[in-house]
N, C-alpha and C positions, 0 to 999 in steps of 0.2 A: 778519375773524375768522370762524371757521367757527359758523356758526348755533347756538348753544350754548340749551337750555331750563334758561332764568333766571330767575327769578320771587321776588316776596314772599308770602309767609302771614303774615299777620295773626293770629296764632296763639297768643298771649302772653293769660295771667291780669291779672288787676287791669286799672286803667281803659284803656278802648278808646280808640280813636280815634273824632273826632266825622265828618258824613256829611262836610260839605265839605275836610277833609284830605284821606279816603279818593278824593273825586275829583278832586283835584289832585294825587294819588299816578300818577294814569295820564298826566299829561303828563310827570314827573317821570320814573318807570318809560321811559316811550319813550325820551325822551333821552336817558338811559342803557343802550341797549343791553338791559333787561330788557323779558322774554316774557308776562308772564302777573303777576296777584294775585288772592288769596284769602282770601275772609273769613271767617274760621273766628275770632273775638273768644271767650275764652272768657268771657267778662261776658256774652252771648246765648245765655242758657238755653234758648230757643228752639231752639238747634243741639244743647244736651246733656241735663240731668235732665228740662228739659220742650220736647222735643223734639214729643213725641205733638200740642201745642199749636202753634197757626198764630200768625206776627208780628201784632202790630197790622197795619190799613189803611195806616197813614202809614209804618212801617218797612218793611211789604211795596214800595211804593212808591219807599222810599229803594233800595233795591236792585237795583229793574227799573230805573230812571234808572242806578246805579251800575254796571251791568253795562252799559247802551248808551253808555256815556262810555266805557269800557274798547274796548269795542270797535268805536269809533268810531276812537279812536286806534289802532287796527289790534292791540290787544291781546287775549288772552284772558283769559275773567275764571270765577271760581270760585268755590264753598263749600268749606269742610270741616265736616262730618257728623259728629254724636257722638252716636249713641243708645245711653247712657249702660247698660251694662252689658244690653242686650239680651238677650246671650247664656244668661243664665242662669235666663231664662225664655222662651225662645223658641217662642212657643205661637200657636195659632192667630187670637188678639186679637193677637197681638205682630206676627205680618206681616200683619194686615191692616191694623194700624197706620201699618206702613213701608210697606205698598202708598201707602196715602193720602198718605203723606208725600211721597213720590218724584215723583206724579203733582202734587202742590201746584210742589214744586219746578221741574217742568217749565214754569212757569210765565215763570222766571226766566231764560231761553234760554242756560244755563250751557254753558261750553266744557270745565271744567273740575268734575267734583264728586269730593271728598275723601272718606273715610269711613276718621273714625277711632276707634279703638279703644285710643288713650292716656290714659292718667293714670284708670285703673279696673283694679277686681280682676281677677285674671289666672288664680288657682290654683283652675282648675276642669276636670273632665274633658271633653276634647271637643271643648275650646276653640276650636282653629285649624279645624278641619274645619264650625261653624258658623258662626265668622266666612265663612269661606270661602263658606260657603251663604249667609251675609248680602250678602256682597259681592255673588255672583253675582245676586241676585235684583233688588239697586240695579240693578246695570245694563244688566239687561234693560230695567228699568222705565225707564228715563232716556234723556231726550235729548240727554245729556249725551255730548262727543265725547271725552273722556278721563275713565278714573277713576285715583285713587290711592286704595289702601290705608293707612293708618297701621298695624299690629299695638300689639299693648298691650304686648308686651317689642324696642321700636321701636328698642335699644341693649343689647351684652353690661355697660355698667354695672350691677353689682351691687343698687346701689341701688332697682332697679326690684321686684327680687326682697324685698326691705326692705320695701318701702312697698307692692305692690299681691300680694305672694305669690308663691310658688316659681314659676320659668317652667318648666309642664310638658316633658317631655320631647320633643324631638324637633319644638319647638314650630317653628322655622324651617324647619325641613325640610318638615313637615308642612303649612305654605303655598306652598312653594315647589313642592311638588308637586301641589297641589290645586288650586290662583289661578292662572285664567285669565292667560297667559304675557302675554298684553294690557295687564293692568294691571298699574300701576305698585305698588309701594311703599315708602313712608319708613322712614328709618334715618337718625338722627342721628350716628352714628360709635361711635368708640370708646366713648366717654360720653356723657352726656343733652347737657350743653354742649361740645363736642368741640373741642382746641386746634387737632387738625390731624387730614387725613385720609389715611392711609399706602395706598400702593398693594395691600401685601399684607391689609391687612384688607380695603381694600373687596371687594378678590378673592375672598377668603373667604366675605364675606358675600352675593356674589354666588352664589358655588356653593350654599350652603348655601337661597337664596331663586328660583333658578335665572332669575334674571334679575340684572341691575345692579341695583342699589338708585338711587334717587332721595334724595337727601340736603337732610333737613330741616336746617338748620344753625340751633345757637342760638347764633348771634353774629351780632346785638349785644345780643337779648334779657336784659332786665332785669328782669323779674318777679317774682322769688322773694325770700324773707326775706332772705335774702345778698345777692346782686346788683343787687336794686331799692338796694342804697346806694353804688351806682357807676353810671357813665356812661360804656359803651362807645361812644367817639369815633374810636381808635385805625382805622387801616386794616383790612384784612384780610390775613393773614396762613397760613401754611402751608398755602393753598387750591391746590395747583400746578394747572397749567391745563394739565396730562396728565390728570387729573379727567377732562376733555371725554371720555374714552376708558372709563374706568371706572367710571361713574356715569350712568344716563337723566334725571337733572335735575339741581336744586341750587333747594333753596326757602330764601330767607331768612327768617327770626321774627325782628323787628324789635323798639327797644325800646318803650317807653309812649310814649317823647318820640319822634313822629312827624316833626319837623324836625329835630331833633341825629340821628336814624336816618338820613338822606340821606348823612351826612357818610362814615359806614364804607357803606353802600351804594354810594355812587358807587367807592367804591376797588375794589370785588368786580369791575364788569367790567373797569375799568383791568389787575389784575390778568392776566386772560383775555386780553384784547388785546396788552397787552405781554410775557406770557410771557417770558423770559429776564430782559427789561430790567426789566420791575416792582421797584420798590422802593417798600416799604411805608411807611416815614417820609415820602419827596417825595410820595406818593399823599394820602399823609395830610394835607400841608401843602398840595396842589394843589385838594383837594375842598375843605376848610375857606374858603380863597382864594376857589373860587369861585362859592359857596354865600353868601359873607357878605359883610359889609363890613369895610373893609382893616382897619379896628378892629376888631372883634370876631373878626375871624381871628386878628389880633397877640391878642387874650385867651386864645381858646380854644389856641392854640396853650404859650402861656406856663402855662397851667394845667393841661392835659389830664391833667396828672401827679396832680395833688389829685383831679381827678370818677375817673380810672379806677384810679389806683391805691392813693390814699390810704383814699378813700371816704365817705361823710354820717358816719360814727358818729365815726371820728378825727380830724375836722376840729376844731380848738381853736374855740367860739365863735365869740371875734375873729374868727378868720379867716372864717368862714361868714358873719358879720354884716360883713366888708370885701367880700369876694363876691358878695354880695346887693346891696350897695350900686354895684360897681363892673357889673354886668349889667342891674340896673336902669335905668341909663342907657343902653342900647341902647334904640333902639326896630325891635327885633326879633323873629319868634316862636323864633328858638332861644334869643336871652338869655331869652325870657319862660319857655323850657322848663325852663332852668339854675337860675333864681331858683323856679321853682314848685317844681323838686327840691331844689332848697338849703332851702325852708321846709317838706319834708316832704309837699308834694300828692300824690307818686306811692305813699303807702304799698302795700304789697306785699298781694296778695291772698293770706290762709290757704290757699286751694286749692290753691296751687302747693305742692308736696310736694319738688319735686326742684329749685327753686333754694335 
């Protein structure tokens, strides 16, 4: 398969993932064919409204370990950056702020740093042209060998316009000509959670950004007051793997349940490698297989229908209290993922706006 940059962001509202998943994510990751992860948790206020503020000692630490396991495994390893509406006060305390920040960062031998500028007000004059000055000045400051941008209107779904203010004029343009042709940045697709990504939009959106876009993908992402009540297990799907030609990345956002997210991850390079031959139902049955045990495959398989498409709220009791009982009896951390969702553990963070 031709060298494809594959990767996860960790990038999902409500509860994170704890340290030891995330680094057994990087042998995981290799195996499969993917490049790079990043931690951009939005539960680490630290990356967003208190950003200006350094981790504790011990979280500091969990990170500088988390990145030399990354890239021990011959991985590249990341942040995503969210100093939470910067822009619209962006004053001389404000970038000596983000100087300090970037230099702390430095700290962390990162391959990869993110900086994004999603899920915040957007309807202001000036916008893209100080982002742009923000960006440039991250990465001067950073030792960091690749950046990505987020923009805060990251998809033409309307909804953003809803919820964070009119997307000034001429906003894509206006980065596409300003930003550093170097760096990368995210675009979820058509919409915030995109089914499928059509050749002629990405094109589009490439012109319009004057580079390919890098494509943050929300699937299998589960976070939002909607979709935190399903369980995408399913493969991947309408991701064609002509993609490779149209797009400078493809970052997954994963869902809360960090073992049942393996199952539609492994499908995503299957997809890439097999090109023509990919079929998303065997991909589906092949990951499940062999991820689990022969039993809990035959479950998950027999039910996927009820976590993905039925959902927590339409499930009759009974059945959630037969469910619980029959997952119970694994002694697995995916049945334990299945069961914590079936009793409610993953409620949905308020902050998510757009699931």
């Amino acid at each position: 398969m031709t060298k494809f940059n594959l990767g996860v962001i960790e990038g999902f509202f409500g509860k994170p993932w704890d340290w030891e998943m995330r680094c057994k994510y990087a042998h995981f990751l290799k195996d499969n064919s993917y490049d790079y992860y990043i931690y951009a948790p939005k539960a680490d206020q630290n990356l967003r409204k208190d950003w200006r503020q350094d981790w504790s000692n011990a979280n500091l630490q969990e990170l500088i370990q988390l990145g030399y396991i990354y890239q021990q495994e011959g991985l590249k390893w990341g942040i995503g950056f969210s100093p939470v509406e910067i822009y619209l006060n962006y004053d001389d305390q404000a970038i000596k702020d983000l100087e300090n920040k970037i230099h702390y960062f430095n700290n962390l031998n990162l391959d990869i740093l993110a900086v994004l500028f999603d899920d915040m007000r957007g309807d202001c004059s000036e916008i893209s042209k100080i982002q742009v000055e923000i960006v440039h000045r991250i990465a001067e400051l950073s030792n960091a060998k690749t950046f990505i941008m987020c923009p805060t209107y990251y998809t033409d779904d309307p909804i953003l316009d809803k919820l964070f203010g009119k997307k000034p004029d001429n906003y894509l343009q206006t980065l596409g000509k300003e930003l550093d042709p170097a760096i990368h940045v995210f675009w979820t697709g058509p919409e915030v959670c995109s089914k499928s990504y059509p050749e002629s939009h990405l094109k589009q959106v490439g012109e319009q950004l004057g580079r390919r876009p890098f494509i943050w993908d929300n699937y299998p992402v589960n976070d939002g007051a909607k979709i935190s009540l399903y369980l995408h297990l399913r493969a991947f799907e309408n991701r064609p793997y002509q993609m490779l030609e149209w797009v400078s990345g493809h970052a997954i956002n994963p869902m809360n349940q960090a073992h049942l997210s393996q199952i539609p991850l492994m499908t995503l390079t299957m997809s890439y490698q097999r090109q023509n031959s990919y079929s998303s139902s065997d991909a589906f049955v092949e990951a499940v297989e062999q991820l689990c045990s022969a039993e809990l495959a035959h479950a998950l398989i027999e039910d996927v229908s009820l976590f993905q498409d039925t959902g927590l709220d339409q499930l009759a009791t009974d059945i959630k209290q037969c469910l619980t009982r029959k997952y119970e009896a694994f002694d697995s951390p995916y049945a334990r993922e299945v069961v914590q969702w079936l009793k409610g553990e993953y409620a949905f963070s308020p902050e998510c706006l757009t699931g």
